[in-house]
N, C-alpha and C positions, 0 to 999 in steps of 0.2 A: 270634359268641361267641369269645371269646378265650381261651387253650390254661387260664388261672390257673382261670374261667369254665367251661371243661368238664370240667379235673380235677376240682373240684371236686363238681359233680354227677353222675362215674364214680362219686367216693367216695361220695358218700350213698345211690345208688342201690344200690351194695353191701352199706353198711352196712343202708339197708334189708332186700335180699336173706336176708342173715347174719340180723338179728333175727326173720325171719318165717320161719327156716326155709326157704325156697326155692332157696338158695344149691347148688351142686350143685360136687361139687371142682372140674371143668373154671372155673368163675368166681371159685373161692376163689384168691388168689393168693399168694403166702407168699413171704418173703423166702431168697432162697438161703443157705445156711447159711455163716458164717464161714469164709474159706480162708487160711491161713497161707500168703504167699509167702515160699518160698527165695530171695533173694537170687541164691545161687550158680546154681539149677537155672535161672531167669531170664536170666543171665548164658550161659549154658552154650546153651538157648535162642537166644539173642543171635546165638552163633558161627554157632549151625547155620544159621540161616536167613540170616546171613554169606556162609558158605560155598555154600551152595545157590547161591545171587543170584548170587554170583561162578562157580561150574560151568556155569550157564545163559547166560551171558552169550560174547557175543562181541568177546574184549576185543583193547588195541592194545599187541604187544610191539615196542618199539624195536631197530633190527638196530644192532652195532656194523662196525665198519670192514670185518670179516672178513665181513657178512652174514650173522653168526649171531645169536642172538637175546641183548640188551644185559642186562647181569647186573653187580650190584655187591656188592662185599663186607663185610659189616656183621657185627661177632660171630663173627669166625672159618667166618663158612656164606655161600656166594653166595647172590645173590636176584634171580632172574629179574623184571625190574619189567612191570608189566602195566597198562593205564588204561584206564578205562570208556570214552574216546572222544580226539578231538584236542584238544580243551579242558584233561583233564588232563596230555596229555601236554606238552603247551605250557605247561602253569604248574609242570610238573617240570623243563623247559627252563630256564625264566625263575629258578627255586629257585637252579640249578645256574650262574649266569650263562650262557646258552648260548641265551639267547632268540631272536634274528637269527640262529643255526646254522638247517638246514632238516634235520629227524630222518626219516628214512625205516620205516617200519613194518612188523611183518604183522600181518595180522589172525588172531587163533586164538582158538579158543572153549576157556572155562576151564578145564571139565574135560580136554581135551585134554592141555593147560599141565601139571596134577596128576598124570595116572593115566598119562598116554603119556610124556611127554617126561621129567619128574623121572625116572622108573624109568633110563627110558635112560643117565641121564645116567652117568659112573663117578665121581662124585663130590657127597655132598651137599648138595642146592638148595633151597629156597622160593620162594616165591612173592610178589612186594611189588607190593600192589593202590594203584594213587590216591597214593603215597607223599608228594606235595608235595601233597595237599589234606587237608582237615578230615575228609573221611568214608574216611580210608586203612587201611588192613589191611595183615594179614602173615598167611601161612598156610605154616608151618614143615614141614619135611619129618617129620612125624611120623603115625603110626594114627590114621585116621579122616580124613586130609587127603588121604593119597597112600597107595599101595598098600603093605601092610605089607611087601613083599622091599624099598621104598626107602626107607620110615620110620626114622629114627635109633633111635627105641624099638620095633621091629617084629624079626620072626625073622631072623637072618642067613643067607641061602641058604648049605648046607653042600658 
């Protein structure tokens, strides 16, 4: 019997149910009621499970010459660049004509990148995830990303 074949007779044997009375709420089933989605709150959603993915993750920051961790300036804010693995960081290579260079790495786990290192820093950073792919991010130094004393929008230690 095939799925059109037993829906079908779910339904009638319900509908029977329902006419005779025997139906019991556990077998009535009702349609959930209308839910208005936000847009924004969807959106907002979006970030966070963004963010999360990238905190859990053990991602690959590129060292510059000096052996500290490679950071580019975009908007008046550095951006610590960061990549799911060596695939992205190879097609951020190739972006930058720099493909045939050989990039040397460390490995750090994301929220380290956020909660450790940004604070440390003495000057305002980000974070730039996958930047030379389709599924890239950016996570600003602001509350809710990094710890409010390094947050641009957060309390200013007095």
């Amino acid at each position: 019997m095939g799925f059109d074949e037993e829906w079908g007779r779910l339904r009638i044997e319900a509908a029977e149910r329902m006419a005779s009375g025997t139906a019991t709420p556990s077998t009535v089933v009702t349609a959930p009621p209308s839910v208005e989605v936000d847009p924004l709150e969807e959106a907002r959603e979006a970030v966070r499970e963004r963010l999360a993915d990238f905190r859990g993750r053990v991602v690959f920051v590129p060292l510059d010459e000096a052996g500290g961790l490679w950071a580019a300036e975009l908007g008046g804010l550095d951006w610590i660049c960061a990549f799911s693995g060596e695939e992205e960081l190879a097609r951020f290579a190739e972006a930058r004509g720099e493909g045939g260079q050989e990039w040397t790495y460390r490995r750090v786990v994301g929220a380290g990148l956020l909660d450790e290192l940004v604070p440390a820093l003495d000057f305002p950073c980000g974070v730039a995830w996958n930047v030379a792919g389709p599924e890239g991010a950016v996570f600003p130094p602001v509350r809710g990303i990094v710890p409010d004393a390094a947050a641009l929008d957060g309390q200013v230690a007095a």
